[in-house]
TORMARVEX-917270 format. One record per atom (N, C-alpha, C): residue in three letters; z, y, x. Coordinates in steps of 0.02 Angstrom, whole numbers, padded with zeros to 5 digits, always signed. Layout:
// residues N
ALAZYX;...
END
This chain:
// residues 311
UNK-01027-00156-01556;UNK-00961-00133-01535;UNK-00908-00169-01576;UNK-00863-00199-01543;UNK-00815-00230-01582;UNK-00772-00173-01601;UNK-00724-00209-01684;UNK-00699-00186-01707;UNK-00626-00198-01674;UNK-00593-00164-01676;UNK-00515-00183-01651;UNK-00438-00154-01710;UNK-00409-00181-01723;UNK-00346-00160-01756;UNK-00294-00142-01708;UNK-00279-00086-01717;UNK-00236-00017-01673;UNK-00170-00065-01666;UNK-00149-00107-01718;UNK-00081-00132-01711;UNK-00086-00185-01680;UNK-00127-00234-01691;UNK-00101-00287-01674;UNK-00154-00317-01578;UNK-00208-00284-01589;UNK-00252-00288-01533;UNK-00294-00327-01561;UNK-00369-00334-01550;UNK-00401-00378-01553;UNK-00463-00395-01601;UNK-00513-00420-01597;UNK-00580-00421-01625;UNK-00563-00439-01694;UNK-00596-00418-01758;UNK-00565-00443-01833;UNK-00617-00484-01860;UNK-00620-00545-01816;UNK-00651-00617-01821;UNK-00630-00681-01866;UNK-00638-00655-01926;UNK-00625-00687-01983;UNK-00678-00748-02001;UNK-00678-00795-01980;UNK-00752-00837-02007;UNK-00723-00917-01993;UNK-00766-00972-01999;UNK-00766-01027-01973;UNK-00783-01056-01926;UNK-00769-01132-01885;UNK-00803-01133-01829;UNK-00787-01228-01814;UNK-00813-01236-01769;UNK-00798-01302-01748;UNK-00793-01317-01679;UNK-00780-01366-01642;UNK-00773-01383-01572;UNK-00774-01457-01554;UNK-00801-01469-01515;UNK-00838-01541-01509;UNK-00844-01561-01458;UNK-00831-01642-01429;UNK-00856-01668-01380;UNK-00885-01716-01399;UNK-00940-01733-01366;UNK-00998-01786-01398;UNK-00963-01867-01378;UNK-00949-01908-01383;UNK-00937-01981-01360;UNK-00976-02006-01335;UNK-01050-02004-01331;UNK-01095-02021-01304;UNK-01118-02008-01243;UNK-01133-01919-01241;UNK-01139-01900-01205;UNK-01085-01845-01178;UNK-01034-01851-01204;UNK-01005-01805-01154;UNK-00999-01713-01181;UNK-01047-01706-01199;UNK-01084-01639-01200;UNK-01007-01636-01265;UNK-00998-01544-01241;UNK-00966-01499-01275;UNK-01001-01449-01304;UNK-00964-01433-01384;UNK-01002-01379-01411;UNK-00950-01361-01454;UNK-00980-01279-01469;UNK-00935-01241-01523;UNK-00971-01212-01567;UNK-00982-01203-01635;UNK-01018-01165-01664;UNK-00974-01124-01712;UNK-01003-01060-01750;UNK-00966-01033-01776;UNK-01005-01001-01833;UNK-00985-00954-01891;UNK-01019-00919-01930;UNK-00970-00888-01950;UNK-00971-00817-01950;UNK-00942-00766-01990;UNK-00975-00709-02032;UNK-00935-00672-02077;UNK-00960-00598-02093;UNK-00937-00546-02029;UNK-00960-00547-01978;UNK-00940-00500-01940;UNK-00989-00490-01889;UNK-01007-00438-01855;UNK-01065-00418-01812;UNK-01054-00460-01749;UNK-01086-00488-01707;UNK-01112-00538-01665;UNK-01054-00575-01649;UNK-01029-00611-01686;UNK-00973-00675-01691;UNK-00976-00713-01623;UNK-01039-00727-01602;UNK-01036-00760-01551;UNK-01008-00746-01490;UNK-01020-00657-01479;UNK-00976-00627-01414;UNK-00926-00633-01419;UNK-00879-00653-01466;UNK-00804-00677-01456;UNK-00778-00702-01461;UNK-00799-00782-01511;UNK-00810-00839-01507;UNK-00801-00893-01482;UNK-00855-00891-01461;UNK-00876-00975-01432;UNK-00865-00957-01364;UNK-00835-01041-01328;UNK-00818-01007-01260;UNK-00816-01102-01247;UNK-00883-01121-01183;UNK-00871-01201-01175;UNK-00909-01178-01100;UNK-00880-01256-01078;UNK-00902-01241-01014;UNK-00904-01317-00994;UNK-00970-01381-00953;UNK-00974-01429-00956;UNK-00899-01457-00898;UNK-00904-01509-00945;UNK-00840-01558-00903;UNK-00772-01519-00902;UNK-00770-01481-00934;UNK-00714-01455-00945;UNK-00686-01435-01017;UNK-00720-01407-01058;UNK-00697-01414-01129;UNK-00739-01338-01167;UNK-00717-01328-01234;UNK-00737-01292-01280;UNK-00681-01258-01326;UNK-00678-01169-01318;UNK-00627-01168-01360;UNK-00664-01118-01400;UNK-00645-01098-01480;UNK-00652-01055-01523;UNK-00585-01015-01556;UNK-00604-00957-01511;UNK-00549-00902-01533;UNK-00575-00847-01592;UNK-00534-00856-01639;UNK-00546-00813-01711;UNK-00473-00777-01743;UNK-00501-00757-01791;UNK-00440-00733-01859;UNK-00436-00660-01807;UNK-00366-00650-01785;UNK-00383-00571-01774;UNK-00386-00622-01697;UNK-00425-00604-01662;UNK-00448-00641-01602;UNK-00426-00600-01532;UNK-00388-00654-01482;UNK-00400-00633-01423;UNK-00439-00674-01378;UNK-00502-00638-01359;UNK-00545-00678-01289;UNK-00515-00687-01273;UNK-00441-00695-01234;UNK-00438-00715-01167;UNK-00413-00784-01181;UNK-00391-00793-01239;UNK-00382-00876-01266;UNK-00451-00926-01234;UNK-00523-00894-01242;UNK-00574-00932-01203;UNK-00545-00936-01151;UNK-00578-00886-01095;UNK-00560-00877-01028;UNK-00494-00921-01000;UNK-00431-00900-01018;UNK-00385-00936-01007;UNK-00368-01006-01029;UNK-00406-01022-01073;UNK-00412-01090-01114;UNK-00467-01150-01036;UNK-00503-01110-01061;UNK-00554-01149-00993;UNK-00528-01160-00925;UNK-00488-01104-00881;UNK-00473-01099-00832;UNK-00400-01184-00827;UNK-00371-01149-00887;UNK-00319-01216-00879;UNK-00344-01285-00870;UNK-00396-01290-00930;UNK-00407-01373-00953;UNK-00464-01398-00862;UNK-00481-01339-00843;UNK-00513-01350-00762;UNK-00472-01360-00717;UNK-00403-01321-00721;UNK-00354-01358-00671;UNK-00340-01415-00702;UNK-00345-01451-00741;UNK-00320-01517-00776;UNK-00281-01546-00832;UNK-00262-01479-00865;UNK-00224-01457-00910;UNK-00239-01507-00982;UNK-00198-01549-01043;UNK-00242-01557-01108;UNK-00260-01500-01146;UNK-00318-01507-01184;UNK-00327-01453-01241;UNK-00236-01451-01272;UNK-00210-01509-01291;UNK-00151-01501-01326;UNK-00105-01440-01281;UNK-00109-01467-01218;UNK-00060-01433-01174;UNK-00074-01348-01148;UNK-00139-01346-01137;UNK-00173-01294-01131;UNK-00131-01235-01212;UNK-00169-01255-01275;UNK-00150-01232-01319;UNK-00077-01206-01325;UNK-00047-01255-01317;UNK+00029-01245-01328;UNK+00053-01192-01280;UNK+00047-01190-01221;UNK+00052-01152-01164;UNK+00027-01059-01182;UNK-00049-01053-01225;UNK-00057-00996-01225;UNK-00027-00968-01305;UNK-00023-00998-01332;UNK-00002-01006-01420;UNK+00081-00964-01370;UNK+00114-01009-01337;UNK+00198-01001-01328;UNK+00180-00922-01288;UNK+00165-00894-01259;UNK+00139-00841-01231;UNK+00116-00764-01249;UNK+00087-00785-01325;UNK+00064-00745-01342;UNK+00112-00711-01398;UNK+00146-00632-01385;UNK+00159-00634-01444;UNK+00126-00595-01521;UNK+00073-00613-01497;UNK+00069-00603-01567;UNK+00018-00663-01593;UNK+00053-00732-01578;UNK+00001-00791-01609;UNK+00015-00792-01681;UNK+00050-00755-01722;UNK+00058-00768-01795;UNK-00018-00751-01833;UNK-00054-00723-01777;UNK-00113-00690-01825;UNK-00162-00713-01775;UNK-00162-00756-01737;UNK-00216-00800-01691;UNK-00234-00854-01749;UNK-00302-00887-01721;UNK-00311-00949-01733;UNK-00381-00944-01683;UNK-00367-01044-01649;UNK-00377-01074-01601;UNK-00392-01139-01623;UNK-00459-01151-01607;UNK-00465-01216-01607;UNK-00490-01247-01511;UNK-00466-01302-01492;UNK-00473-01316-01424;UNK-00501-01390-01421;UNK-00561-01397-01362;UNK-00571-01496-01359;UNK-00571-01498-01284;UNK-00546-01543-01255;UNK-00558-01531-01176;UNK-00625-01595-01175;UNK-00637-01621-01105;UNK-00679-01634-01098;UNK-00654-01733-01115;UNK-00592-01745-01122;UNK-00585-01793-01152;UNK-00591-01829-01203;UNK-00607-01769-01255;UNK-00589-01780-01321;UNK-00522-01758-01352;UNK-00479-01729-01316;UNK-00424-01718-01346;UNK-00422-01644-01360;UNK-00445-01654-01431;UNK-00427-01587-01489;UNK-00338-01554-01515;UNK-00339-01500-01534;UNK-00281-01459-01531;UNK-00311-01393-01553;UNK-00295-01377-01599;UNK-00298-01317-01652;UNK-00227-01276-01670;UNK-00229-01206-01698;UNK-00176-01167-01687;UNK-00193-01105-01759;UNK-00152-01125-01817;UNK-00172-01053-01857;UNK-00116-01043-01868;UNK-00109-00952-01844;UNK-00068-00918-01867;UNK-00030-00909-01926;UNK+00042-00908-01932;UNK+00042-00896-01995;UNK+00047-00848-02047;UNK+00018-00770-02014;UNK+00000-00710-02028;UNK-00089-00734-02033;UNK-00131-00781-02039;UNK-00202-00795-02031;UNK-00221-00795-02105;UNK-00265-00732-02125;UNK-00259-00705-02177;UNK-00318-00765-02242;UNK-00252-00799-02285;UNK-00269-00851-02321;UNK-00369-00827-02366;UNK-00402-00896-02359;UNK-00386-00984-02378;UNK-00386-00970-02282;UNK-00322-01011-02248;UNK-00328-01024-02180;UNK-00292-01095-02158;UNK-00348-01132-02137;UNK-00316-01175-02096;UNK-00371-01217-02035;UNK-00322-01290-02025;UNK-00391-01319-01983;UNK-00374-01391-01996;UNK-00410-01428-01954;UNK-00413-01509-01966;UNK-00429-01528-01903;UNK-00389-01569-01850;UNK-00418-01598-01791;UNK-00399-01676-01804;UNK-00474-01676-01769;UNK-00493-01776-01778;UNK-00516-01799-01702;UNK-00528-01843-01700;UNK-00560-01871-01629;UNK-00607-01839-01616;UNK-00594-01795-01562;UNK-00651-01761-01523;UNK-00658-01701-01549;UNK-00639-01673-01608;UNK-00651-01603-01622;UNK-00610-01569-01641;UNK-00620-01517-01679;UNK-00577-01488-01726;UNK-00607-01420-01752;UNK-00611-01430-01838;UNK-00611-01373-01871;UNK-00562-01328-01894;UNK-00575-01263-01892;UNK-00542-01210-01919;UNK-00587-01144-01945;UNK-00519-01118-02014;UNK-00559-01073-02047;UNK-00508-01016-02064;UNK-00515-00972-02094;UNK-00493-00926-02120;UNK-00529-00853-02159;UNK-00475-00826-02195;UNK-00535-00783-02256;UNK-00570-00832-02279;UNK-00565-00891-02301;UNK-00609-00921-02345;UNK-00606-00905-02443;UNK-00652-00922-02466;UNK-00674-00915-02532;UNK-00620-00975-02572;UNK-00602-01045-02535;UNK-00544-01081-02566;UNK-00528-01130-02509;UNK-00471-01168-02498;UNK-00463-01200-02456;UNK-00475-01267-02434;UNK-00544-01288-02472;UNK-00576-01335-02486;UNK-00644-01335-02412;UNK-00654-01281-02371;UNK-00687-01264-02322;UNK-00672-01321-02270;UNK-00616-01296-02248;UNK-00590-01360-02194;UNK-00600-01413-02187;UNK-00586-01456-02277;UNK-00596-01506-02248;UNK-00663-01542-02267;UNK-00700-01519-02295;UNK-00760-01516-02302;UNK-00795-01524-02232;UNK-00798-01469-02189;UNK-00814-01473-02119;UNK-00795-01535-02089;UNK-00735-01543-02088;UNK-00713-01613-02054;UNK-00759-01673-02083;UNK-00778-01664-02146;UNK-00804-01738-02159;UNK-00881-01727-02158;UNK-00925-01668-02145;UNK-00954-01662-02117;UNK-00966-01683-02043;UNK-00934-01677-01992;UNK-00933-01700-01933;UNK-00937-01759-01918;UNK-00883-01808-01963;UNK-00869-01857-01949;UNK-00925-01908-01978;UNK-00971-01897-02020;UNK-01006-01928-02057;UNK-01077-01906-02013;UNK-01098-01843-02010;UNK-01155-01843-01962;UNK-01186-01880-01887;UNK-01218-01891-01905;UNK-01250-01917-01846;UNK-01328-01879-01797;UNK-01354-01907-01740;UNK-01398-01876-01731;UNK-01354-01845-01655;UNK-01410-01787-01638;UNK-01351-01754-01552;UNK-01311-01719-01587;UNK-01265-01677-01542;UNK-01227-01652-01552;UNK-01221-01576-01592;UNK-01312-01539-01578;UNK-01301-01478-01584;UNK-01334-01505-01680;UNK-01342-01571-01683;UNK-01357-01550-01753;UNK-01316-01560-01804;UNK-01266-01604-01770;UNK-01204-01625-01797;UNK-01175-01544-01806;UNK-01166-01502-01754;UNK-01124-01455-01747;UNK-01147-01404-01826;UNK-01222-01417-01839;UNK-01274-01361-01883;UNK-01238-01390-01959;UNK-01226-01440-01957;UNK-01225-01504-02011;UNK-01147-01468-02059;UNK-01110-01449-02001;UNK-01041-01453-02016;UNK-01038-01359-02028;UNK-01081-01292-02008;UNK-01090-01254-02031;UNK-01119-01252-02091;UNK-01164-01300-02105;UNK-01182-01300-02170;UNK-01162-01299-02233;UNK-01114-01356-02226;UNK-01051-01380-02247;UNK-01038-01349-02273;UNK-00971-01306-02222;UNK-00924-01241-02226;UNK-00963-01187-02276;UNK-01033-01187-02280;UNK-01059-01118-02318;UNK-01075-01153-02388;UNK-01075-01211-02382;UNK-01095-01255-02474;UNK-01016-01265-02504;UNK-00976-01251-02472;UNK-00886-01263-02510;UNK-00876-01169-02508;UNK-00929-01139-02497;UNK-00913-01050-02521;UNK-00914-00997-02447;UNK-00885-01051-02402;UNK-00863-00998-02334;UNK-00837-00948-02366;UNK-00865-00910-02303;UNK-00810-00837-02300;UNK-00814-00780-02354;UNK-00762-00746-02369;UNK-00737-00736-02426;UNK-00795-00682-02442;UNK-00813-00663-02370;UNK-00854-00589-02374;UNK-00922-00615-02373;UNK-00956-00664-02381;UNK-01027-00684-02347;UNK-01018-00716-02289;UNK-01092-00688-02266;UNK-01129-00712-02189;UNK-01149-00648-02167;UNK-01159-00656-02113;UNK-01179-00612-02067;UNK-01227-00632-01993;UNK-01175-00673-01963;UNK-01202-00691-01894;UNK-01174-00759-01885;UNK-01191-00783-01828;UNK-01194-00861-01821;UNK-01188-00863-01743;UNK-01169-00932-01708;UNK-01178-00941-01635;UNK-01167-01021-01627;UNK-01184-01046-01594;UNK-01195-01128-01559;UNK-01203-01111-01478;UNK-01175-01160-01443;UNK-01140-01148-01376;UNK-01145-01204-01351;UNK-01166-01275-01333;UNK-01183-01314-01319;UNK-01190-01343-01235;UNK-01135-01379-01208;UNK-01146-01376-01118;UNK-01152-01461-01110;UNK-01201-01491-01071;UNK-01177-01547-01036;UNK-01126-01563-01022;UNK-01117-01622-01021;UNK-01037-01656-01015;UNK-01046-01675-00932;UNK-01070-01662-00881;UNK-01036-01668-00831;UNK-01052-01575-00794;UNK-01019-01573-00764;UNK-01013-01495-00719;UNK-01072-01502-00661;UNK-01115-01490-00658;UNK-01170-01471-00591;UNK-01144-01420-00562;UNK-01107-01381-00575;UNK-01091-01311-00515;UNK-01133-01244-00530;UNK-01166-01264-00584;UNK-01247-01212-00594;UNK-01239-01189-00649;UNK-01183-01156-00676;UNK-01198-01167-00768;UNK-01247-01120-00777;UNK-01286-01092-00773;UNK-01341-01071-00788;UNK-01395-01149-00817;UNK-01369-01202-00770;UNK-01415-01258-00801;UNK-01378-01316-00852;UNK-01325-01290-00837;UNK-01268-01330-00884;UNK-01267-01321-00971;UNK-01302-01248-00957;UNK-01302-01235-01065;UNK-01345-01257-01059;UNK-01353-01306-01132;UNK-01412-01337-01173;UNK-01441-01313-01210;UNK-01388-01293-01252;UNK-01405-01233-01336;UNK-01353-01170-01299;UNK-01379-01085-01292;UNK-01327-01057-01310;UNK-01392-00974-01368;UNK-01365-01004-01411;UNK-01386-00964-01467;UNK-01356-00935-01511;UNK-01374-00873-01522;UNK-01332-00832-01572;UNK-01369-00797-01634;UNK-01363-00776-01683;UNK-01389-00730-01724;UNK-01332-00683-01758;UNK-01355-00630-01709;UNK-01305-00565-01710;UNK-01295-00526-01794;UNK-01341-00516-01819;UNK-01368-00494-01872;UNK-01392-00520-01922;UNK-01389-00552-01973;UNK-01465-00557-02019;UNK-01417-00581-02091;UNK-01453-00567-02140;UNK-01441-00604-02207;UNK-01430-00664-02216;UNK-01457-00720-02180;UNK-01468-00790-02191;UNK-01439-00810-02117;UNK-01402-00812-02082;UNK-01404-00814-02010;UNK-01384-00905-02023;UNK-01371-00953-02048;UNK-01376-01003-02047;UNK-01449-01040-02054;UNK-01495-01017-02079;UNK-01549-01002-02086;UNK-01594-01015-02010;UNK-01577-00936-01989;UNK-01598-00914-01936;UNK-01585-00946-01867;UNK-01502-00987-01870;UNK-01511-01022-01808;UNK-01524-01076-01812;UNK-01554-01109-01869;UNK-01576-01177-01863;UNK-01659-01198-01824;UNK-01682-01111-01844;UNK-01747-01100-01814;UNK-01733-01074-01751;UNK-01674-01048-01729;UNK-01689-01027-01660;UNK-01658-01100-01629;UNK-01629-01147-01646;UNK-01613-01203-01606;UNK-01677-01241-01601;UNK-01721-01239-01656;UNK-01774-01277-01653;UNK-01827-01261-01594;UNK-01816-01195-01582;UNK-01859-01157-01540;UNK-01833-01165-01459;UNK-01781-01162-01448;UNK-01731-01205-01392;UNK-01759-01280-01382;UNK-01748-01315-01416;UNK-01774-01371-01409;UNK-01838-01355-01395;UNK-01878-01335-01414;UNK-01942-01333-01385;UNK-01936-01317-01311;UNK-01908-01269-01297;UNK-01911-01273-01213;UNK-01872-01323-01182;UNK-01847-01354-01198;UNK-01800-01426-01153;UNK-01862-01484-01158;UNK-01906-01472-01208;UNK-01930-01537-01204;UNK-02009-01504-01145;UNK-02006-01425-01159;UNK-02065-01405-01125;UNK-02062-01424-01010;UNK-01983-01404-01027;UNK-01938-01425-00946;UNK-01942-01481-00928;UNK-01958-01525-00994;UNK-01958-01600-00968;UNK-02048-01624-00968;UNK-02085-01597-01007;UNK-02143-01601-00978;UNK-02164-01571-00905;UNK-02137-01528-00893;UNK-02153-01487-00812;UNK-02118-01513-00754;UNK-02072-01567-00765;UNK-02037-01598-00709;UNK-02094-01689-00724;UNK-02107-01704-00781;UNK-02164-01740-00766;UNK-02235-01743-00736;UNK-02244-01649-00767;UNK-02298-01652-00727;UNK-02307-01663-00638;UNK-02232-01645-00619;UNK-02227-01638-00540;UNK-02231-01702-00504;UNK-02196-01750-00554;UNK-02191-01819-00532;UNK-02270-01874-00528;UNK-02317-01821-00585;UNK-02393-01861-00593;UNK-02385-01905-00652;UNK-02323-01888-00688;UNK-02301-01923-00740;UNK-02359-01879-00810;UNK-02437-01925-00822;UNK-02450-01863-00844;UNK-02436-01901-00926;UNK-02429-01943-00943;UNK-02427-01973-00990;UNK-02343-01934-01039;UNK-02291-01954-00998;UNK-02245-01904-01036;UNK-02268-01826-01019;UNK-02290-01818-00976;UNK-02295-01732-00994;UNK-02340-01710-01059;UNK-02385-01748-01075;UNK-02435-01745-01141;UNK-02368-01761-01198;UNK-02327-01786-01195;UNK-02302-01838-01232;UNK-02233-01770-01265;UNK-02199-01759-01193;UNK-02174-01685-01217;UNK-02177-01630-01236;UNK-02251-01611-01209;UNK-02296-01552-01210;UNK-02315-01535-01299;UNK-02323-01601-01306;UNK-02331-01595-01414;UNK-02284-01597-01424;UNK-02216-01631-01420;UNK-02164-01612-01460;UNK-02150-01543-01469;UNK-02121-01522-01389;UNK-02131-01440-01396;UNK-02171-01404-01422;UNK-02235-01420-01431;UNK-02273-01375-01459;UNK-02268-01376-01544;UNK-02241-01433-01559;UNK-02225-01442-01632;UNK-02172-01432-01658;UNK-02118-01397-01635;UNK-02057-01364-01624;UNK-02059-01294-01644;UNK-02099-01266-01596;UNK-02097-01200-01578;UNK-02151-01155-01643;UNK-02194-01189-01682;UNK-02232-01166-01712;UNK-02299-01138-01702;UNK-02291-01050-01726;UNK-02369-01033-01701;UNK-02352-00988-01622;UNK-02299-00993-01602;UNK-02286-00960-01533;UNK-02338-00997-01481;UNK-02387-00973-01435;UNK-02444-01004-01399;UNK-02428-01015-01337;UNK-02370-00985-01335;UNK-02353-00997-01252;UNK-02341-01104-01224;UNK-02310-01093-01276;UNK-02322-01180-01231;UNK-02395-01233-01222;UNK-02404-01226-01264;UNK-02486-01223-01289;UNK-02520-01209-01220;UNK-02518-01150-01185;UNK-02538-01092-01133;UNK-02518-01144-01053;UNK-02449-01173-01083;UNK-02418-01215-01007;UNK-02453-01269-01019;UNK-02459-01326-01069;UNK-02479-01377-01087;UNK-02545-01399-01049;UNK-02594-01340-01074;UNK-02661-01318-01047;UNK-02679-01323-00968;UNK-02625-01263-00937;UNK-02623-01265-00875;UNK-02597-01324-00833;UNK-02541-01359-00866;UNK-02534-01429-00848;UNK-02592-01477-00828;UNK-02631-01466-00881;UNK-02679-01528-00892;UNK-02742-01498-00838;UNK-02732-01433-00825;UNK-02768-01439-00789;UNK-02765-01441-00716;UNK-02700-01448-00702;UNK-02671-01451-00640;UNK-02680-01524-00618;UNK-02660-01559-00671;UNK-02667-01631-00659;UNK-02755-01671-00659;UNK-02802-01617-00670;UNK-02873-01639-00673;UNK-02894-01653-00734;UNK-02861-01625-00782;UNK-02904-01647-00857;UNK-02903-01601-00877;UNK-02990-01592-00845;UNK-03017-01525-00865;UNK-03016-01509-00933;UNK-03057-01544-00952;UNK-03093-01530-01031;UNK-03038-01528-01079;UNK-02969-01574-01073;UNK-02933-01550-01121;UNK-02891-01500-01099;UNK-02885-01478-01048;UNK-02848-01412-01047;UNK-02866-01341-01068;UNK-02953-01337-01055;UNK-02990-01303-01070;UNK-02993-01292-01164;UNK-03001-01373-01173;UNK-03013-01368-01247;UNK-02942-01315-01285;UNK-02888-01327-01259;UNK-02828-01295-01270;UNK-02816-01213-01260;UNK-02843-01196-01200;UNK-02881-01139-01205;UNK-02910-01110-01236;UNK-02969-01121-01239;UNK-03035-01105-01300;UNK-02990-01090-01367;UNK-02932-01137-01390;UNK-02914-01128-01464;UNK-02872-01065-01443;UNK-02820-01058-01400;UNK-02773-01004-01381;UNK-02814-00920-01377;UNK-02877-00938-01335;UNK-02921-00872-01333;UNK-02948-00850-01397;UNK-02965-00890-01419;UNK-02989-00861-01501;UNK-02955-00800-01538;UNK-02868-00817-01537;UNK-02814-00766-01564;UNK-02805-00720-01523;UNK-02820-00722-01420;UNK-02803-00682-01390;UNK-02826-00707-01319;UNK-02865-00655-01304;UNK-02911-00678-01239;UNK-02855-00660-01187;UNK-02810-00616-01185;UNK-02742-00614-01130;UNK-02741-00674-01081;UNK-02732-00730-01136;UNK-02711-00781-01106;UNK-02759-00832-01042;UNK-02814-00801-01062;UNK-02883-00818-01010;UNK-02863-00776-00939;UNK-02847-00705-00952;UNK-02842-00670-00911;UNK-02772-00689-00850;UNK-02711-00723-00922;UNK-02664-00731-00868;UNK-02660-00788-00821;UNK-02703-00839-00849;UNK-02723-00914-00832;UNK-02775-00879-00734;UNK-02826-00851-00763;UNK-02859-00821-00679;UNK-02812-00787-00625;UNK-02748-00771-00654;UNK-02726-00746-00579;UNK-02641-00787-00586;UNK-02650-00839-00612;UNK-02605-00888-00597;UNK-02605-00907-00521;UNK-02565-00924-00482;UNK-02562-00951-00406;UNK-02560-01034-00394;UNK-02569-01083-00469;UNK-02579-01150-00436;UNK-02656-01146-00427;UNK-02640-01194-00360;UNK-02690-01221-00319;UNK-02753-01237-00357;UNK-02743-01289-00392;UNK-02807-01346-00416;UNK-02873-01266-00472;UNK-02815-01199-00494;UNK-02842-01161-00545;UNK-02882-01081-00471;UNK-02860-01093-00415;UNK-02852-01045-00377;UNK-02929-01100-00332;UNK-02927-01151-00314;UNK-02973-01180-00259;UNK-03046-01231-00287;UNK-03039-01226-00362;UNK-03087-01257-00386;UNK-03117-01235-00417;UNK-03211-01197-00405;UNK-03240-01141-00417;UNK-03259-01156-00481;UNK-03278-01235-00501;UNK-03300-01254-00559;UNK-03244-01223-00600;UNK-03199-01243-00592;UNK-03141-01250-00661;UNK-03137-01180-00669;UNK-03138-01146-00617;UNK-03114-01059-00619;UNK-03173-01021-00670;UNK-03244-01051-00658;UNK-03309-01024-00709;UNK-03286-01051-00760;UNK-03259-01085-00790;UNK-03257-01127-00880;UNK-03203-01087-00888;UNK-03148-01067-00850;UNK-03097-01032-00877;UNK-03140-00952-00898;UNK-03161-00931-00851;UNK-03188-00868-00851;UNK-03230-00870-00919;UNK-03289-00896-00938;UNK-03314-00904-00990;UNK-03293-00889-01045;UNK-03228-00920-01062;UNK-03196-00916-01085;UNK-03166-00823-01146;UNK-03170-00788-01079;UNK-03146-00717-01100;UNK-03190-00681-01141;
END
């Protein structure tokens, strides 16, 4: 449940954050970290081919919402900003950082934004902070960004890191979020987020989302083995099928697809062999593999006895 202040309106979203468009690819992202309970629900706000904004300090959502809607009619982040900043009255205690899908960054701290507060916008992004421990946060982040390399969501991890090795927020940590969209619009954003991860809770939550991004990645690369497998591409599907599985850790579920892959594609023995190690910790997975509905596991009596064995 968000917290709200009776006077002024609005979530008491005190933390750091960043906003990004990739040059490469396009792709937009926002990440954030505060002392405050699930930072991310009020936060981070990106949407592909259109831009990324981070609304904090005493925060109004509708700076996302209305931030996005503009820079989609065509609006700049600069212009966008300026437009809801002139609007609002009570931007003395806002802060806004904005990137549209051009690259053109535009940031906004109040000057009620309760000190160490400020921000730094550079090509393509822009950091902002407030409640910091000294005002050495900011620009720290910035030269974090600018110096990282690698995609975008690690660049984005790189520059939280940052922000928490120059002290961050005055109060701790708490929770964390990364928001991550393709740089062109498909119409689907359900397929448009890349990364959208949060850690609502925890002691270490910088920590925690480096492992839950890692674990994300595991399924993008698992999506890209299963669109190889369709193609008969079986060489990258093996090829993605271990990355993911070396991602994700001791979680067995990909392991479980990998298997069934290989055996969809006719390689028995190593799908089986993959099996056999998965059943050992938990015969379930034998059980859920027999009333699977592909064909090659449903019409081939041999393969269906070695699975069965198995249990």
């Amino acid at each position: 449940m968000d917290v709200y202040n009776p006077v002024v309106g609005g979530p008491l979203v005190h933390t750091y954050s960043i906003v990004a468009r990739d040059t490469e690819t396009g792709q937009l992202g926002v990440a954030v970290q505060s002392h405050y309970f699930s930072v991310g629900s009020v936060v981070t706000w990106a949407e592909a081919g259109v831009g990324a904004v981070a609304t904090q300090s005493i925060a109004d959502p509708a700076y996302g919402k209305l931030g996005l809607d503009l820079m989609r009619a065509g609006r700049s982040a600069p212009d966008t900003l300026t437009g809801l900043v002139a609007s609002d009255p009570m931007s003395a205690v806002r802060q806004v950082g904005i990137v549209d899908a051009y690259g053109r960054a535009a940031a906004h701290t109040g000057r009620l934004a309760i000190a160490e507060a400020g921000h730094i916008t550079g090509e393509g992004f822009s950091v902002q902070a407030n409640m910091m421990v000294q005002p050495s946060v900011w620009p720290a982040m910035a030269a974090a960004y600018e110096s990282a390399h690698g995609e975008l969501v690690d660049r984005l991890l790189n520059v939280l890191d940052a922000a928490e090795a120059e002290g961050g927020d005055i109060r701790g940590c708490q929770s964390a979020a990364i928001l991550v969209v393709a740089g062109k619009n498909t119409g689907r954003p359900w397929l448009d987020k890349l990364y959208d991860v949060r850690v609502d809770d925890a002691p270490n939550p910088l920590s925690e989302i480096r492992r839950l991004v890692s674990v994300a990645r595991a399924y993008i690369h698992q999506r890209r083995a299963q669109s190889a497998l369709e193609t008969d591409d079986i060489v990258t599907m093996n090829r993605e099928f271990k990355t993911a599985c070396e991602l994700i850790g001791d979680n067995p579920e990909i392991r479980f697809w990998h298997a069934i892959g290989l055996l969809s594609a006719g390689e028995i023995d190593d799908g089986i062999t993959i099996l056999r190690e998965i059943a050992a910790h938990n015969r379930n997975w034998i059980t859920l593999a027999l009333r699977l509905p592909h064909p090659p596991l449903k019409t081939d009596p041999e393969m269906l006895e070695r699975i069965r064995q198995l249990i």
